[in-house]
N, C-alpha and C positions, 0 to 999 in steps of 0.2 A: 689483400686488405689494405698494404700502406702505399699503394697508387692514389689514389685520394689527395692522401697528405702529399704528397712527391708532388703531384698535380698545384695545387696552390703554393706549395712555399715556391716552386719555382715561379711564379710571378715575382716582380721586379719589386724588391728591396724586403720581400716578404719574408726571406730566411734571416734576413741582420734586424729587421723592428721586431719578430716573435723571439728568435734569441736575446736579445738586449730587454725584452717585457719578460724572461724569465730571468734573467740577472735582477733587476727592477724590482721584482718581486717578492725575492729572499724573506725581504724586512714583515711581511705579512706573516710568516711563520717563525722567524727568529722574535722581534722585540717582546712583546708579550713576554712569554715563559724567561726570555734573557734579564727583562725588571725584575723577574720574580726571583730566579737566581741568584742575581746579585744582589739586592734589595736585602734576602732574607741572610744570605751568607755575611752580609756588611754591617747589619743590624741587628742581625737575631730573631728577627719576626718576620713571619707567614703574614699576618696581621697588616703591617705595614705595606708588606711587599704588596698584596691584592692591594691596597688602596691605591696606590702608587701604578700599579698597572690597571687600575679600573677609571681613574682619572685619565692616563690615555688612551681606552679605548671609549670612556664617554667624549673624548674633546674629539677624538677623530669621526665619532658618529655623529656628533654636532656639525664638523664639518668640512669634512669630504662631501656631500651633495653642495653644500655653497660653493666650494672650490671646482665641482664638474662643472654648476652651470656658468662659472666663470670660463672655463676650460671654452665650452660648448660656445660661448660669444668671442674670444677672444682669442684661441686657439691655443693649442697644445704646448707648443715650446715658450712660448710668450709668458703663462700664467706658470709652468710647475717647474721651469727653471727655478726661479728665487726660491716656491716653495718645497723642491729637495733642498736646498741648500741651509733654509732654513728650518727644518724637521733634522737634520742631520746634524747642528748646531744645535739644536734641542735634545738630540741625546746625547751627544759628547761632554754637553752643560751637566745632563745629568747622571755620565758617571763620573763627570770631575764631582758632583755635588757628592752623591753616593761613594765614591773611593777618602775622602776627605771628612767622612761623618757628619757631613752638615745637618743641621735641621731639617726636619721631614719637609717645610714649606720650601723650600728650593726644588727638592725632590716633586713636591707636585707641580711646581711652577714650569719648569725641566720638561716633566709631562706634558703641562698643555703645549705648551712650546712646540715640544715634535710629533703627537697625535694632532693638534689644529693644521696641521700643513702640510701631514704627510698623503693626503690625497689617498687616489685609487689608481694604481697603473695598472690593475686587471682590464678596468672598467676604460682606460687609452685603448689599451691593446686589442682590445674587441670593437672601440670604434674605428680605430686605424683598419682591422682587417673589413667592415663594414663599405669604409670607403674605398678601400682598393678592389674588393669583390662583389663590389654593389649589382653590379649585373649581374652576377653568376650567384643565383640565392644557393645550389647545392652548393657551391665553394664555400661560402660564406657558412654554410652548415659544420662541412668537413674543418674549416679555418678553428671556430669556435670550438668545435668537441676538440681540438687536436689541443685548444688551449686549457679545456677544463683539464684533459688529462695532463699539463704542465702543471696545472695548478695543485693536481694531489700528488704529483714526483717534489716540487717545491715542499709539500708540507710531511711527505715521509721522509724528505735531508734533512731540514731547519731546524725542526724541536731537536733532532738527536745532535745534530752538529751543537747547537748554541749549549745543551747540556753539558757534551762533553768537554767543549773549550770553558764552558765555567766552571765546573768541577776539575777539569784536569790542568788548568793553564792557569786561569786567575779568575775572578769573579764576575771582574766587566766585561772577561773576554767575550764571553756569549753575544753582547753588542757591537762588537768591533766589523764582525763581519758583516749584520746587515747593512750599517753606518758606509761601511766601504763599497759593499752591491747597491747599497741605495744610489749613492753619488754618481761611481763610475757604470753601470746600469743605467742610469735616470736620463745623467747627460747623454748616453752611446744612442738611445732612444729616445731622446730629444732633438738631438743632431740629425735625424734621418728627414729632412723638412719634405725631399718629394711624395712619401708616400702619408704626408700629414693631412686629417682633412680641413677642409674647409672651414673658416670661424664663420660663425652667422654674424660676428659684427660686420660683415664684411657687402651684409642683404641689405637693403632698400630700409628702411625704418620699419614700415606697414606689414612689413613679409618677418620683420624678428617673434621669434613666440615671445608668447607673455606669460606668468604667473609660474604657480608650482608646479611639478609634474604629479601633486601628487593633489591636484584637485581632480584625478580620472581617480572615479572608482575603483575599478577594475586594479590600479597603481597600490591604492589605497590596501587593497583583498591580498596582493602580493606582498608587501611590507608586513604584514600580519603573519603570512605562511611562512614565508625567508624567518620572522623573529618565531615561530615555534619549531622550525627547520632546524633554525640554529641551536633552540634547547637540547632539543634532539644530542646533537652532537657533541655540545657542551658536555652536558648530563652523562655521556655516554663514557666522553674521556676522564672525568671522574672517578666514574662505576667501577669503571674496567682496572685503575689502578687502585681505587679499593679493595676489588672482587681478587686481585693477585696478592696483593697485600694477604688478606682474610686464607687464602689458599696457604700461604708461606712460599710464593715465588713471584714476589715484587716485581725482579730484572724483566720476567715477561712480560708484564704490563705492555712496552712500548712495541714489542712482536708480535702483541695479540690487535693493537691499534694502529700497523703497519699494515696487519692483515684485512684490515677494515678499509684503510682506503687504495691496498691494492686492489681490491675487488671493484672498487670505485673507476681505478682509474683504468684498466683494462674493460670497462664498460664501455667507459667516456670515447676509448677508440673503438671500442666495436661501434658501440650507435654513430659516431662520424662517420664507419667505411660505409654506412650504409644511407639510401636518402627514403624518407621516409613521406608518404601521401595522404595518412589520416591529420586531421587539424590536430595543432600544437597542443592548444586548451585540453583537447581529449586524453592528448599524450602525457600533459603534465599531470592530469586529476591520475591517470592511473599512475603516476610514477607514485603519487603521495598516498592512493592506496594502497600499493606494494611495499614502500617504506612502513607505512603508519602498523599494517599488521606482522611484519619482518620484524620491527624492533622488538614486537610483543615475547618473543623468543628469545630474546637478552632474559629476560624476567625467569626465565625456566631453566637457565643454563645451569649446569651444577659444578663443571670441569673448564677449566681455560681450554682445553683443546674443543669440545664442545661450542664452549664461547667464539673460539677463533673460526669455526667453520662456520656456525651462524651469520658472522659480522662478515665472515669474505661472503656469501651468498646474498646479505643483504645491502652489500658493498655494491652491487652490480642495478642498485633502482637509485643510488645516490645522484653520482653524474647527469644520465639522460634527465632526474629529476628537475635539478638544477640548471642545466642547456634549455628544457623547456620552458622553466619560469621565467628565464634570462630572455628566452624569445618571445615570448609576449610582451616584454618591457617593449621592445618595437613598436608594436600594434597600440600601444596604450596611453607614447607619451608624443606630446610634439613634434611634429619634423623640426630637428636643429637640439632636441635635449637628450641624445642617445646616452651619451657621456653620464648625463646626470640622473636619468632612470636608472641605469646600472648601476652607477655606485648608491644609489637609497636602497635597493637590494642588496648589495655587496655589503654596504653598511647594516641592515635589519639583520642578516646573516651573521654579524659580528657582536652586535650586541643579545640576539640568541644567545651564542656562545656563552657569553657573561654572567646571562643571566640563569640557564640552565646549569652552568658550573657552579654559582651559589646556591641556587636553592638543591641541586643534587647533593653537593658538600654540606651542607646542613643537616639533609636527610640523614645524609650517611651517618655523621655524627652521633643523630638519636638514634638509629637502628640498623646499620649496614648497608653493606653494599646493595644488596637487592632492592634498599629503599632509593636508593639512588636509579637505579635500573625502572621501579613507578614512574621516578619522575620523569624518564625517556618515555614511557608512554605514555603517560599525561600530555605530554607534549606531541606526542604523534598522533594522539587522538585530536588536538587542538588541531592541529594540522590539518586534517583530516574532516573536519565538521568545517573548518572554515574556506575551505577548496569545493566541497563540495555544496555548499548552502551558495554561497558566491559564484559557482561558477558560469552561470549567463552572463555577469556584467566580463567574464573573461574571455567571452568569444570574440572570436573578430567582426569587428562591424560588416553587414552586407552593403555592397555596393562601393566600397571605400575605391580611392582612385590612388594609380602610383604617383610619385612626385616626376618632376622633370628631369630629364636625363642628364643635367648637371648638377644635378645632387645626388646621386644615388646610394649615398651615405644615411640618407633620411627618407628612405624608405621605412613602410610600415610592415608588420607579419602579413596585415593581410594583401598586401598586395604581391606578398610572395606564394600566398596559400595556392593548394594543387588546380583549385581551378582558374587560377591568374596566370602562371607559371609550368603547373607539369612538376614542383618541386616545392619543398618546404624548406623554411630558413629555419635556425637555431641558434641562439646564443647560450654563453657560459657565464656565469658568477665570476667572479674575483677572490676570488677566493675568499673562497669563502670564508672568511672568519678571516680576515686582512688582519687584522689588528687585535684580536681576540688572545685574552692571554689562557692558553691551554697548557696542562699540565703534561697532555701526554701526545702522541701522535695524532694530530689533529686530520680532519676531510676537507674536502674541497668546500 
């Protein structure tokens, strides 16, 4: 099974840009919950602290897609140099603001500060391996699931590490570490310029794309499903630490939400050892049927042990779910704006998050955890009706042609599909929920 993976990292520079985009990435699963820690323990408010971390993940969903499709013209090391340096200056700002008792308006200013800038290094690292495997669409399969499943090892460390360094060491610590993986990450994977692709400022005038990526339908139908995907998850990590709570075994909460995206991430490699020949579009509709009626079974759980076996089995439609969505992002945006389909995904995914954790926390509030558990399938049904009523503008066009073989970065899904190729491409999220402030162990 890990000949696959062995196979691609050994291309040339391929094992130091995927390790250096999983250092890079930390910050996607620590900031978040780390504002909220410090926030609440510095202030005394739950209240404040969600503002405070809802303000950077709206300023990061704002704009991380502006920052890829700068990325996407002007290339990689050029554009997100200054902006890690200056995301990472925006949190240190804001826990000198927060260590100091300042006025909450520093605190949010702090916010926009380092969610405006803090980009998407998920959404690099999957056009980096795009560019370097551009000919080999199974590599570029196996590259991408090898990353989803980095993506849910990042988010089973980060929630518990930033926890326990804020609780056990000091308040801000929880931010220390992403702040340091962000920098020395960001630059290690910055630095690697041969395996960086191509900026499209670099094309003819007449050959640069033009416009949003999110004037294709089909882009449009994915941003929809990524934001009730996301509820999903959000909602879920809520639930689950209410539903242990309501039990009298709190501590398990984050065991029972480890268990959720182990099952995710030993997916994420199976479906990479493997190369797959039905169209993507098909694979992804069943992944969100498998999910949509799986979570319906959180709803009926009565015991955490219960619960945790449900979520590890329904763990296993997360990943492949997510890979497929992410590889239709190919098929659907411009040659030259791979960067910046993926992070409007990666970001729709995160503001999910947001928004499933409030309205689930609400729920809870008036009626319990179970009420919170609705809201997961509310959202899975949402999911579910709009995948499925949508899914023609998500197939791949017939006839579409490959681009020229010195771009092979900007290629589309369809011209990898089995009857172009003998093989099907795949891409992965960014994790999903980058920026999403989760309370408990969050998914990819």
């Amino acid at each position: 099974m890990l000949q696959p993976y062995r196979d691609v990292l050994a291309r040339p520079g391929a094992l130091a840009f995927s390790s250096a985009g999983v250092v890079a990435r930390m910050p996607m699963s620590m900031v978040g919950i780390g504002i909220v820690l410090m926030v609440e323990a510095l202030y005394g408010s739950y209240g404040l602290a969600g503002r405070v971390s809802a303000v950077f993940v709206v300023a990061q969903a704002a704009c991380s897609p502006q920052i890829a499709r700068f990325v996407d013209r002007y290339g990689q090391a050029r554009v997100m140099r200054p902006a890690v340096l200056v995301s990472a200056a925006g949190i240190v700002l804001l826990v000198l603001a927060a260590t100091q008792r300042a006025h909450p308006v520093w605190l949010y200013a702090a916010a926009v500060l380092a969610g405006s800038t803090i980009g998407s290094f998920g959404a690099l690292v999957r056009a980096r391996w795009t560019h370097a495997l551009g000919e080999d669409p199974r590599g570029v399969h196996t590259a991408f699931s090898l990353e989803s499943a980095l993506d849910e090892l990042v988010f089973v460390i980060g929630p518990v590490l930033a926890t326990v360094l804020a609780t056990s060491v000091a308040p801000a610590a929880g931010l220390v570490v992403p702040v340091v993986a962000m920098v020395v990450g960001g630059i290690w994977f910055l630095a690697q310029r041969p395996t960086e692709p191509p900026a499209t400022g670099t094309l003819p005038v007449a050959d640069r794309p033009r416009g949003s990526v999110l004037r294709s339908p089909g882009m449009v139908v994915l941003v929809v499903v990524f934001i009730a995907m996301g509820a999903i998850f959000g909602a879920t990590d809520v639930s689950t630490v209410a539903f242990a709570e309501e039990v009298g075994r709190p501590g398990m909460a984050g065991v029972v939400l480890a268990v959720f995206a182990l099952g995710s991430l030993l997916s994420g490699l199976l479906y990479g050892a493997r190369h797959w020949a039905s169209p993507v579009h098909r694979r992804f509709a069943i992944g969100v049927i498998a999910l949509a009626f799986g979570v319906c079974a959180f709803f009926l759980a009565q015991s955490l042990t219960v619960l945790a076996v449900v979520m590890f089995v329904v763990g296993f439609s997360i990943a492949p779910t997510l890979i497929n969505g992410n590889a239709l992002v190919q098929g659907l945006v411009p040659a030259g704006r791979l960067t910046e389909g993926l992070t409007w995904v990666s970001t729709a995914l995160g503001v999910g998050v947001s928004v499933g954790s409030s309205v689930a926390g609400s729920r809870i509030d008036a009626a319990g955890a179970h009420a919170g558990f609705l809201v997961v399938v509310v959202a899975a049904a949402a999911a579910l009706v709009a995948t499925l009523v949508a899914l023609p503008v998500l197939r791949p066009r017939a006839g579409s042609r490959a681009p020229a073989p010195d771009a092979p970065g900007q290629r589309r899904v369809e011209d990898l599909s089995p009857s172009a190729t003998g093989g099907a491409t795949v891409a992965a999220c960014e994790t999903a929920a980058q920026a999403a402030p989760r309370p408990g162990a969050p998914h990819a």
